[in-house]
N, C-alpha and C positions, 0 to 999 in steps of 0.2 A: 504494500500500500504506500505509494509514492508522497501522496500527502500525509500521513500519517508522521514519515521522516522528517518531511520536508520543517513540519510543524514541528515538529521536537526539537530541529538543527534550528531551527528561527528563532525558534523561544529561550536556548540555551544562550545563542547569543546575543539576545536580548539582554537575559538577567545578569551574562558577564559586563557587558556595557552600561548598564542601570548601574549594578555592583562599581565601577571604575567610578563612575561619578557621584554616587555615594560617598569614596573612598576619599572625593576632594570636597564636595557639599560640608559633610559632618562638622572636619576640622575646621572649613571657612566659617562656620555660624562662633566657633571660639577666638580664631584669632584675626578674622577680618569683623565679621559682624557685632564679634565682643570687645572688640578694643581692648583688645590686651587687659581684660577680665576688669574691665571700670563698668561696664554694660552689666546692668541687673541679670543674676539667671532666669528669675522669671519673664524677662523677656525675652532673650534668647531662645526660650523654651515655648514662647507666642510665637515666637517668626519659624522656627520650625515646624513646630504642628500644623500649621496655617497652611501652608503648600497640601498636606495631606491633607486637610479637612477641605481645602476647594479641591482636590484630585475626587473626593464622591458627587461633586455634580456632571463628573466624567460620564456615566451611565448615561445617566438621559440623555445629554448628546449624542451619543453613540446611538440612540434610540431613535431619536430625532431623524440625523445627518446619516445615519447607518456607520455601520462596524467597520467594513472595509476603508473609504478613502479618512477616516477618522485615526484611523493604523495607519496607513501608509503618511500619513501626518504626520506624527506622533512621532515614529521611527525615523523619517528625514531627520528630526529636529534634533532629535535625540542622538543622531548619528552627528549633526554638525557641531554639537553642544561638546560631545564627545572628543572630538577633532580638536576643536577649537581649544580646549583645557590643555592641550599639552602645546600650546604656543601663545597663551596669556601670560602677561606679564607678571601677574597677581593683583593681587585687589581686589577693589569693589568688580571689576573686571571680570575677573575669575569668580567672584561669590554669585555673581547674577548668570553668567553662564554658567555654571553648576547647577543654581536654581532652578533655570530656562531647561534642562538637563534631567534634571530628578523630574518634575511637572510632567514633562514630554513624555519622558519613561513611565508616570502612574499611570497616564492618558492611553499611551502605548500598552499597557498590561491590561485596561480595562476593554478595549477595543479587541486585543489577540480574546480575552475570555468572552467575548458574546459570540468567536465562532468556535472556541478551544473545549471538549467536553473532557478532553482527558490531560492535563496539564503536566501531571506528575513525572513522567519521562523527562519533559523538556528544563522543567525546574531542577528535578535532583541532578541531569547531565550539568546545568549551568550551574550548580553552587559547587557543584567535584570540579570540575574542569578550570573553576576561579579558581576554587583552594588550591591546584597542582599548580597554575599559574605565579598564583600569589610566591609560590614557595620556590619554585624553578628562577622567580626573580628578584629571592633573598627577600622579599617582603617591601619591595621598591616595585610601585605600581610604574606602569608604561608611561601614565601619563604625566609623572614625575621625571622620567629618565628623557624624553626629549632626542635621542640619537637618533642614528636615520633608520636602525634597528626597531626603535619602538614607533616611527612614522610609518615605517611599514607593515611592522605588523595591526596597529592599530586600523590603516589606509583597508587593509585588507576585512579585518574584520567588520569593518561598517558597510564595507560593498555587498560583503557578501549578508549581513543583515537586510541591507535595505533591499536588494536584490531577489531575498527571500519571503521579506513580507510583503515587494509587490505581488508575489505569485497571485493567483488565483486562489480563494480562498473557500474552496469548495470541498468537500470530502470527500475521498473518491468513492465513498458510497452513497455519495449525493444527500445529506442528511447530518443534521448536528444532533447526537441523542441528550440526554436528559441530563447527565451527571456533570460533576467538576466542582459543584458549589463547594464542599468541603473543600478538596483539593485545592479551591484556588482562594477559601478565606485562611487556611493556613501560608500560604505563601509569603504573605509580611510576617508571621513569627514564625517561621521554619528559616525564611533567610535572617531574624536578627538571631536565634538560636546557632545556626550555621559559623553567622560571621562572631559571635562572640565565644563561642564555645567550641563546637563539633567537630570546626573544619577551620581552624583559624592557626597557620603557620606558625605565628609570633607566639601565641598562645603553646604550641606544643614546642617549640626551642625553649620557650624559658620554663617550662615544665621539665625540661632536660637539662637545663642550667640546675634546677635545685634537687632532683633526683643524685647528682653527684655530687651536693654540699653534705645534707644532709644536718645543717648547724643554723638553718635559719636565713644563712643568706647564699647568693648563689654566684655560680661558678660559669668561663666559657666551657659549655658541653663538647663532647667529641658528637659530631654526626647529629646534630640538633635538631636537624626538620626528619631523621628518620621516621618519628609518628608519624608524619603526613599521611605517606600512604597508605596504613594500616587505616589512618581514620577513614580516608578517603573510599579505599576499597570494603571495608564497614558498610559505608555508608551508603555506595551505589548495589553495590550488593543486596542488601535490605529492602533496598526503594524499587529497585527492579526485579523482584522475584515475587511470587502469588505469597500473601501471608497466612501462616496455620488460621483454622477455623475453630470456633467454639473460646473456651477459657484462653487456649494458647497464645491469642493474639495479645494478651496483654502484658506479653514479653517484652514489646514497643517502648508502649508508655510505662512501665514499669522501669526500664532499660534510659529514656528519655530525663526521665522526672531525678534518676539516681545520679546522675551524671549533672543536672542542674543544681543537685543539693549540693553535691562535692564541692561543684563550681562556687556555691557559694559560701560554703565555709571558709574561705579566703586563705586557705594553706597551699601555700607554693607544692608543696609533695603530694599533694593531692590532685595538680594540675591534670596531669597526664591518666589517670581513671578516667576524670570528670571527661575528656573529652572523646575519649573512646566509649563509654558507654553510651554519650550525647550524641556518637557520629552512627552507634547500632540501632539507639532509639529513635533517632530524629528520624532516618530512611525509613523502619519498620515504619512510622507512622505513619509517614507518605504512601506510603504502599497501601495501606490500609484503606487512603482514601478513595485509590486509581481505580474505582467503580467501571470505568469504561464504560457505564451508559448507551449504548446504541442497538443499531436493528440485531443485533446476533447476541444482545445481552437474555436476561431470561422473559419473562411471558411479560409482567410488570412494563420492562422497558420496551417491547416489543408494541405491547399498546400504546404506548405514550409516544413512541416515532411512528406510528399508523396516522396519527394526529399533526403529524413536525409540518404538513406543509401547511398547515393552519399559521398566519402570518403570527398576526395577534400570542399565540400559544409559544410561538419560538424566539417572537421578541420578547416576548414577557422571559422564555427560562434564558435568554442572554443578557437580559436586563440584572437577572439574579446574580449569576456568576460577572458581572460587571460590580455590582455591591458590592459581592461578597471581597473581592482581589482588593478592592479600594476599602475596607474596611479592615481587612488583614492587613494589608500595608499599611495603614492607621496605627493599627496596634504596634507594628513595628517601630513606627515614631514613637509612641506612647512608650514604649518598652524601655528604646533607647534614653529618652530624654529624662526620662523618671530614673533609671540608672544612673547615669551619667551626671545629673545635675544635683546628686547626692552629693558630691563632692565638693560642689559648693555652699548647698542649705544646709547639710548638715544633717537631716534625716537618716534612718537605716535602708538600705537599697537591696539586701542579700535576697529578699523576697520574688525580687522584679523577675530573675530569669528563672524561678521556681514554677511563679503564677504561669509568665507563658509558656514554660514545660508543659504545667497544669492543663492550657486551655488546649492544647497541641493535643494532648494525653483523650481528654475527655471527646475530643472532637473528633480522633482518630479511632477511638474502641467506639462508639457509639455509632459508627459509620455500618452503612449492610453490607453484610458478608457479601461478598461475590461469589454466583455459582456459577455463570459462567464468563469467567476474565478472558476476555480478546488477548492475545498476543502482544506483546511493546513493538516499539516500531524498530529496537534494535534491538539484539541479540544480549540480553541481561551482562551473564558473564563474560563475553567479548568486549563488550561496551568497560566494563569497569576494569578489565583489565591493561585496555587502553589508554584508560585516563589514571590508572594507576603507575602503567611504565610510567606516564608522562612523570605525575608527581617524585616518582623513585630517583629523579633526574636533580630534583632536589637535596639533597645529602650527598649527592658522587660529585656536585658541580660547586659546592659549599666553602667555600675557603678555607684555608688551611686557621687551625686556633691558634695564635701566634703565643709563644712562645718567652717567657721572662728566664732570666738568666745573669747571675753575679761572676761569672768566669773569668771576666777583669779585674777585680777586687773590688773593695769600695774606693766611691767617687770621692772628690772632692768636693761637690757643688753637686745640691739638688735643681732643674727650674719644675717649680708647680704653679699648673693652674687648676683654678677652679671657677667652671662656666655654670650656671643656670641656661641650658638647651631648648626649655620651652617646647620639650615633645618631638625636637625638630624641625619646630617650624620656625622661618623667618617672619618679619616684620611684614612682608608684602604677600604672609599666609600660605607663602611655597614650601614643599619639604625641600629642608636645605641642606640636606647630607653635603657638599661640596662646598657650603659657605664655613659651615660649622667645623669640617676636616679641613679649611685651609688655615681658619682663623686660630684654632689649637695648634697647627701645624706649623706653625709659625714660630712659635715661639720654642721650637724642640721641648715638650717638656717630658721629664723623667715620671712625673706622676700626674695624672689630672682628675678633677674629682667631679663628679653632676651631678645637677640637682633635677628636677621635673623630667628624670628617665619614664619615658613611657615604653612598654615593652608589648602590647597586646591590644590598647583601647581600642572597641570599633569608631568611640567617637574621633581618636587623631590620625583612620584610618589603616590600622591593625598591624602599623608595621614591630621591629625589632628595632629600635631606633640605639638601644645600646651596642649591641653586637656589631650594626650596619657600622656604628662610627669606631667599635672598637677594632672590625677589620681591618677599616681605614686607616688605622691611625698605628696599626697593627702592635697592639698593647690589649694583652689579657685583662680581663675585667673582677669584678668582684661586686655585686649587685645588692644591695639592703632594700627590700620590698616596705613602704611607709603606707599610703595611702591604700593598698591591697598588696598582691603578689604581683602584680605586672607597674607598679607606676613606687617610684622613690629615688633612690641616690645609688651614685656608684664609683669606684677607685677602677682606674686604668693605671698599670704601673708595666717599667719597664722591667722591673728589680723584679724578683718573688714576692708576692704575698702571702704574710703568715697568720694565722691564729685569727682571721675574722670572723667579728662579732657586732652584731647590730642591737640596739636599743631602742624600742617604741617609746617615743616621748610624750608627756601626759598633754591631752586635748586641748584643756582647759576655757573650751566652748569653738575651740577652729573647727570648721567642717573637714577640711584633708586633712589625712594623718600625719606624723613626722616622727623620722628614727633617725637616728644616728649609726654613721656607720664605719664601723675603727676597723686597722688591720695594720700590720709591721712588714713593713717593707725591711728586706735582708737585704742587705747592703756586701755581706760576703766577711769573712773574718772574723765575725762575730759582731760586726754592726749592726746595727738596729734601729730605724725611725718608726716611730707611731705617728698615723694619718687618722685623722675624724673626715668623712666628707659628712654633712647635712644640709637640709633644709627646713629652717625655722618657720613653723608658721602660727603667726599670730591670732588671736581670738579678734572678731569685728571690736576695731574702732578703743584696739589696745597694744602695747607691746608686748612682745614672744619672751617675757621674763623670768617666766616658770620655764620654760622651754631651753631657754640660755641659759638657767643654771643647770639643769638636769646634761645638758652635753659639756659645760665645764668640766663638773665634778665626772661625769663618764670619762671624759676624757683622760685626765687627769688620772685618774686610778688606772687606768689601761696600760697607759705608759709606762707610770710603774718607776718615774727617775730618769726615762729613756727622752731622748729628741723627740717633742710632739710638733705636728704640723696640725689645724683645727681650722677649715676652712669650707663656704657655701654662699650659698644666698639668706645669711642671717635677719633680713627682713629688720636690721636694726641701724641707726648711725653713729657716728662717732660724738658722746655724747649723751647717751641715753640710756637708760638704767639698763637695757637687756645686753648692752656694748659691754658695760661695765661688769659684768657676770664672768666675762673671758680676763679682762686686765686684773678684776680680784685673784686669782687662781696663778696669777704672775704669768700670764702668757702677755707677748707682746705684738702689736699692731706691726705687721711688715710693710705696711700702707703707709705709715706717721709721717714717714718723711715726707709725703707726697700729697698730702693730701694739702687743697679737695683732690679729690678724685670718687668722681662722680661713675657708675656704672647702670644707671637706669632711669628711664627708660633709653632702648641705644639707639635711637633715633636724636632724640635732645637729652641727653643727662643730667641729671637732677639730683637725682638721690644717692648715695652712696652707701648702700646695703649690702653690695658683695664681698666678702671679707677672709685673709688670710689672716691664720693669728699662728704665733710660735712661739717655744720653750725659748728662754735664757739659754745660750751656746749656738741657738742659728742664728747667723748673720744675715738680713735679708739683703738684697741690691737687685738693681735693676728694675722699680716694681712699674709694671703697665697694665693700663686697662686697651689694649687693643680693638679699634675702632670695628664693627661690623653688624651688619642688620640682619645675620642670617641667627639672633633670637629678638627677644624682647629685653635683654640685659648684656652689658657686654661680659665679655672674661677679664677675668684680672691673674696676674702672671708675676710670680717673683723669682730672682734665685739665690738658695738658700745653701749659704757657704756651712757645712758641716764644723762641729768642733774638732779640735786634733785629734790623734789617738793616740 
């Protein structure tokens, strides 16, 4: 059945194209639309919903104007949107075609499901085939990378989109049956489950990261994205083969909901469960849905297409499955932003991907058994085994973990920095892997510390922003999980690091979390420095005081009598009582000399909250804040002459 393909291959890459500008939409709403987080969450959290909630007057349109030139619409726009994002400059620029982008794509999902009765083939081929994507490209979407490699392949995959949903939109059995509602109101929480959990790259590398700590914080893994494929092939596996009947089906959502609870227990070692049980249950579920509806389904459906050329009868069930997709995609914003904007109100969020397991769960077992399921339009185990090589291409193509080493003895001279990265992203809302590895880069430093490491959000677009920069920079990492297991602080050293250990620091009313994150750099011979990297964050509309003293005094004990270096985006200035927590404790400012020395925001500088502080016996010299816009703070950079031996 030619259409049958035809509609599976169009709708996969559909949802991988929808998914790309997603990838740039999310992040744009925090550091374009939020102005560098001065923009209220809750409106941030109005200007995202708001696109989804006008994407359900999509339906009637399509009811109106008809299905077909309403997709073939939809799809252009969405193809140029697509294009167009990986040669914006940034900006308001980029935030609005992103916008123009996402719109186009819910309009486009609503139009494909008033002629789609069986969606689920073409959805789970397009969330596998992203996630093998995602991971083949280190976690660096295409339409960040800009080469002529990602122009092309991008060039291709929009022709061959728009090329497929001009077809003819007819089934070659002449007839649209009855089914898909379920299948296509799970599709907005099947893909934020997918992209946060089940099938998300970033997520199973640093679930590999702390698999090999095993002390709380984490390590660069050998072979990091090897989960991919297991999740992947999981997952197409499940989605594409007929599910048991009777009790057994509730192996699914049993399978789905366990994997969502892991997820939210917020333990790093628990990662890597959570998203292989999340990538068996999410596909079971789908499957569950894929009713196939039409003339060869059983007696039920057989009567109800004896009716289909009744006009009235078949706009009405496309009008349904048009709701249904644009209210599933709803919930996905809803999913998202209620997640996500925990971070900054301060509420508890562990629930959010529980519930949508939940609704997933409920909506998938309560679905009717199929007695007799039609054929996919490709071959189940072929199919996943295809997109599984793809993915396996991931860990063989992986960069090598670079490698720390004291063979020359110890130095004489430390240079550290320590950047606030902002996720990754620059000033002008791009991922700025190349601005952030040049501006580090620059300075040769022996150790660099970060702060706002994201490692997994789907809202900064799901990449591995530690790893990405610790390749580059090629200096092994050491990762302290603060805000959950994927978003905190991190030590890149060239030396060895010893004996890391991280401390949650008390709340005391901040919405994001904050730890501190110590570890000893061996210097060879028996030298020893102790490093703090952190990020202090402050309770609204006070100073991080409680905060500053609990990493002194950490600090400070850690060391032990040894060389401490205690450096981040202390959120405090020179001057102020939570400043003053570090000079009580006898460390001293490597800044003094220099100051001002302003480091935020690094467009105009203002404020001077980035801070190194060190023991009596380091010398600091040299100190700079190095000018660049690929974050919202700049780095500050000292070098720190060691005492004799």
């Amino acid at each position: 059945m030619r259409y049958r393909q035809l509609t599976t291959g169009t709708l996969a890459l559909g949802v991988i194209l929808l998914i790309d500008v997603l990838r740039v939409w999310l992040p744009g709403i925090i550091t374009i639309f939020g102005q560098a987080a001065s923009t209220p969450a809750e409106l941030m959290g109005a200007f995202a919903l708001g696109w989804f909630v006008l994407a359900l007057g999509a339906p009637a349109v399509v009811r109106r104007v008809g299905a077909r030139p309403v997709t073939v619409v939809a799809a252009v726009l969405l193809a140029v949107a697509r294009l167009a994002l990986t040669a914006t400059p940034g900006g308001r620029t980029q935030l609005w075609l992103a916008t123009a982008g996402l719109l186009a794509g819910l309009v486009w999902l609503v139009g494909v499901a008033a002629d789609t009765d069986r969606p689920v083939p073409g959805l789970a081929l397009g969330f596998a085939v992203n996630a093998a994507l995602h991971a083949v490209l280190d976690t660096v979407d295409l339409v960040w990378r800009g080469d002529w490699l990602a122009w092309l392949l991008s060039s291709v995959a929009v022709v061959l989109f728009v090329l497929g949903t001009a077809q003819p939109g007819t089934r070659a059995d002449g007839v649209t049956g009855t089914g898909g509602v379920r299948a296509w109101l799970l599709a907005g929480p099947a893909l934020l489950l997918a992209a946060m959990v089940a099938l998300s790259p970033a997520l199973a590398r640093t679930g590999m990261s702390f698999l090999v700590a095993g002390d709380g914080v984490a390590r660069s893994p050998l072979f990091g994205l090897a989960p991919v494929p297991v999740a992947v092939a999981a997952f197409l596996c499940t989605a594409s083969t007929r599910p048991p009947r009777g009790w057994s089906r509730a192996y699914g959502p049993v399978a789905l909901l366990a994997g969502a609870v892991l997820f939210a227990l917020d333990r790093g070692d628990l990662l890597l469960p959570a998203i292989l049980f999340a990538a068996v249950g999410l596909g079971a579920c789908l499957a569950l849905t894929d009713d196939a509806s039409g003339p060869d389904s059983d007696a039920s459906s057989a009567s109800d297409t004896a009716n289909a050329s009744d006009t009235s009868d078949a706009s009405a069930r496309a009008a349904r499955r048009g709701y249904a997709v644009a209210a599933g995609m709803l919930v996905f914003a809803l999913g998202a932003v209620g997640y996500y904007s925990a971070y900054d109100l301060g509420y508890p969020n562990a629930a959010v991907p529980v519930v949508v397991a939940g609704l997933v769960a409920v909506v998938a077992f309560a679905a009717r058994p199929v007695v007799h399921r039609l054929p996919g339009p490709f071959p189940p185990l072929r199919a996943a085994a295809a997109v599984t090589a793809l993915a396996l291409l991931a860990p063989v193509l992986a960069d090598d973990i670079p490698v720390a080493s004291n063979r020359d003895g110890p130095p004489e001279r430390l240079t550290v920095v320590a950047y606030n990265i902002r996720m990754g992203f620059g000033l002008d809302g791009r991922f700025d892997l190349p601005g952030l590895t040049e501006v580090v880069a620059r300075q040769r430093p022996d150790v660099v510390l970060l702060s706002e490491v994201d490692r997994a959000w789907l809202l900064n677009g799901g990449h591995d922003t530690l790893d990405l920069l610790a390749g580059r920079l090629g200096m092994p990492y050491v990762f302290g999980p603060a805000a959950d297991p994927v978003w905190g602080d991190a030590v890149l050293s060239r030396w060895p690091m010893r004996d890391p250990r991280s401390l949650p620091l008390p709340a005391v009313g901040a919405p994001t979390g904050a730890q501190a994150l110590a570890v000893t750099l061996d210097l060879g011979d028996g030298v020893r420095t102790a490093v703090v990297s952190t990020h202090l964050q402050p309770p609204p509309g006070r100073g991080p005081v409680v905060q500053a003293r609990a990493v002194a005094d950490f600090a400070t004990r850690y060391a032990a009598g040894r060389p401490l270096v205690v450096a981040g985006d202390l959120n405090t200035e020179p001057g102020d009582e939570a400043y003053a927590k570090f000079t009580d404790v006898g460390l001293t400012d490597a800044f003094a000399a220099a100051r001002p020395l302003a480091t935020s925001p690094a467009d105009d500088p203002r404020q001077q909250i980035d801070h190194i502080f060190v023991s009596p016996g380091l010398t600091p010299g040299d100190p700079v804040a190095p000018r660049s816009t690929a974050s919202d703070h700049l780095p500050v950079a000292v070098t720190l002459t060691l005492p004799p031996r």
